[in-house]
N, C-alpha and C positions, 0 to 999 in steps of 0.2 A: 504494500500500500504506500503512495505518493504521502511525504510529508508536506504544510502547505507549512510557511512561517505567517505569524500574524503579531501584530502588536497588541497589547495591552494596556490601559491606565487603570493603576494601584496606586491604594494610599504605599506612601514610605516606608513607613514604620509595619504594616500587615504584611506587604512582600519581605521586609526585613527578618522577622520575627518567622516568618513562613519558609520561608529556606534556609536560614538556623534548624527549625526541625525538623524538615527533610535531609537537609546535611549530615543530621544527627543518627536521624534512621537509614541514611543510605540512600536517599529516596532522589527523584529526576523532581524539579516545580513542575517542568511541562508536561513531562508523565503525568504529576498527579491532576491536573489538571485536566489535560486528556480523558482519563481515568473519569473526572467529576462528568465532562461531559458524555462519555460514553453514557454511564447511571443514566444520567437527565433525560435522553434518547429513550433508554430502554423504559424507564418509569412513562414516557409520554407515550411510546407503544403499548403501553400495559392497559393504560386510563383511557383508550380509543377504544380498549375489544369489552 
């Protein structure tokens, strides 16, 4: 699958504090990210049937 880049605007201090703990666990921001939107997808297909 094609990655697309996209920009985002975050407060400061949430992106700050937010990739400190992904840092901490190992984690990608934009994986998890991904990840959030993937759920958000899947819960909208869920709420149609």
């Amino acid at each position: 699958m094609a990655k697309k880049v996209i920009s985002l605007s975050v407060d400061e201090h949430v992106h700050d504090e937010y990739k400190t703990i992904c840092e901490k666990k190992g984690l990608i921001v934009s994986r998890q990210f991904e990840n959030l939107m993937i759920d958000e997808i899947k819960k909208s297909k869920e709420s149609k049937n």
